[in-house]
C-alpha positions in Angstrom: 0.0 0.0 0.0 2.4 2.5 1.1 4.0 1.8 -2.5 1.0 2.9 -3.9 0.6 6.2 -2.0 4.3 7.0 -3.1 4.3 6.2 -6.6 1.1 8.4 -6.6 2.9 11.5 -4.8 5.9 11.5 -6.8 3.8 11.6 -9.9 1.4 14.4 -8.5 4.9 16.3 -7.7 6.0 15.4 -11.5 2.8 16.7 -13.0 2.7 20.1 -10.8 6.4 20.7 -12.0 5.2 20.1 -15.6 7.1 16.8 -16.1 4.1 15.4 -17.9 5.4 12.1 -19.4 6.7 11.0 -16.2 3.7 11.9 -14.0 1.7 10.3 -16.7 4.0 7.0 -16.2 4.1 6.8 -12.8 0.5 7.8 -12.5 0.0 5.0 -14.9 1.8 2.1 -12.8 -0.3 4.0 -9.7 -3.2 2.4 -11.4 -1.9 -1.1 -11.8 -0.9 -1.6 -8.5 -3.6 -0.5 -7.2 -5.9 -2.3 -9.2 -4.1 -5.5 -8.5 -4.3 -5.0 -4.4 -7.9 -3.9 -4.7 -7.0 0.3 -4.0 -10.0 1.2 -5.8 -9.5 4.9 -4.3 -6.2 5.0 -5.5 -7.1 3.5 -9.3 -9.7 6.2 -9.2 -7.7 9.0 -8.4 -4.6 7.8 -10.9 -7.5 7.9 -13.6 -8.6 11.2 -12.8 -5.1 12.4 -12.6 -3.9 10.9 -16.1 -6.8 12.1 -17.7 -5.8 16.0 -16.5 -2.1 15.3 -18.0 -3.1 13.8 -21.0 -5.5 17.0 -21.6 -2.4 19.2 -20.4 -0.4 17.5 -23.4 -3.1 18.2 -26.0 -4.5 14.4 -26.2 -7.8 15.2 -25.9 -9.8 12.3 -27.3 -7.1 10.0 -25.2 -8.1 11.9 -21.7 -11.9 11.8 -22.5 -11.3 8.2 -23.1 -9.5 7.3 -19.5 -12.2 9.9 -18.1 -14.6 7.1 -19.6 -12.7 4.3 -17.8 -13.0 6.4 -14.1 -16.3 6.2 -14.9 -16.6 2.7 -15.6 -14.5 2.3 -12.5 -17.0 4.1 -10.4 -20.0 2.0 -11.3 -18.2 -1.1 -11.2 -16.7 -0.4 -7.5 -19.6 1.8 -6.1 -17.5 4.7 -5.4 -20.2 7.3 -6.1 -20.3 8.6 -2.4 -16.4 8.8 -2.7 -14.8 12.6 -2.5 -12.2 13.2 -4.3 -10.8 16.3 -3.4 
């Protein structure tokens, strides 16, 4: 878990810095992990953060896209009720 929560910061700190293709990566293996250990939160929040860096980087259709899979995520999980601040 705490793997997870640090692969997620480090990217975050990427993308704020504007080191977009990392972030992007590392938000990207965010999502694996926590898909494989059941971190719904965290896949959620590593969807919602690629799709902002993809926008950022002018891949629009790409972010709407992995916007779609948050989505699908949400339903699929019942994270409706979840903020995400």
């Amino acid at each position: 878990y705490s793997r997870i929560v640090a692969t997620s910061v480090l990217g975050e700190v990427l993308h704020c810095k504007g080191e977009l293709t990392r972030s992007l990566a590392l938000m990207q293996q965010t999502e694996q992990m926590a898909r494989q250990h059941d971190v719904w939160h965290y896949a959620l929040w590593s969807l919602i953060q690629q799709s902002e860096i993809l926008f950022a980087q002018g891949f629009l259709q790409t972010a709407w896209e992995t916007q779609e899979k948050a989505f699908q995520l949400i339903n699929e999980q019942h994270l409706e009720q979840l903020p995400m601040h």
